[in-house]
Wavefront OBJ file of the C-alpha trace (Angstrom):
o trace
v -21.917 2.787 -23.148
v -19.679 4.006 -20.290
v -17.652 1.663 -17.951
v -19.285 3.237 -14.781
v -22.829 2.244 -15.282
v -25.229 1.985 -12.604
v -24.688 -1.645 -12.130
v -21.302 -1.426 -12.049
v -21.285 1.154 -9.452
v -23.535 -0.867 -7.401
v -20.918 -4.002 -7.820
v -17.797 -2.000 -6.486
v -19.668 -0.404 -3.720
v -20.251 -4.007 -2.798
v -16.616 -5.122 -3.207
v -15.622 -2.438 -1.698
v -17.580 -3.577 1.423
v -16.681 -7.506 1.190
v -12.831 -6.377 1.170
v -11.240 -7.473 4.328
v -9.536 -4.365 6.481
v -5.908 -4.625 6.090
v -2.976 -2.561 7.713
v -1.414 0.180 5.886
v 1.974 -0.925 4.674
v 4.627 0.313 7.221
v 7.158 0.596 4.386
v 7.330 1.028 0.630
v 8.931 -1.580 -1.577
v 10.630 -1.033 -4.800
v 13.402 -1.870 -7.203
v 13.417 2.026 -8.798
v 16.545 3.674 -7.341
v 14.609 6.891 -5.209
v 12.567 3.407 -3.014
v 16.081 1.834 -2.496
v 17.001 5.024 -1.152
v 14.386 5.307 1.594
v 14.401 1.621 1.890
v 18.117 1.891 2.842
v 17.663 4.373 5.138
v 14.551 3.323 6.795
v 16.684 -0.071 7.820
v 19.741 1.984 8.844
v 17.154 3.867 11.685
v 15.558 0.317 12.339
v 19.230 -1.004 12.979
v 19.906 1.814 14.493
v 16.813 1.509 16.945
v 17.596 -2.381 17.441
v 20.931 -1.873 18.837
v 19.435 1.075 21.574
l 1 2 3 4 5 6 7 8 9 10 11 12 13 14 15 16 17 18 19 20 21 22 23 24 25 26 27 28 29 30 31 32 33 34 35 36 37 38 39 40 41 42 43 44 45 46 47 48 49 50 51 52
């Protein structure tokens, strides 16, 4: 029997409604050395921004 039977359709179309609305994330976290990157330079423009 498949995964996505009727029933559980019907459950994650109602989880999907219960989930509370939460902001998108304003910046990606990561250990991987590409999100490190970006993280870096995301707080060099905040700095940079702050000090302005």
């Amino acid at each position: 029997m498949s995964a996505r039977s009727d029933r559980n359709i019907e459950t994650r179309k109602k989880k999907a409604r219960r989930a509370i609305a939460r902001p998108k994330t304003t910046r990606i976290q990561g250990n991987t050395g590409g999100a490190r990157k970006r993280l870096k330079k995301a707080s060099g423009i905040a700095r940079g921004k702050a000090k302005a």
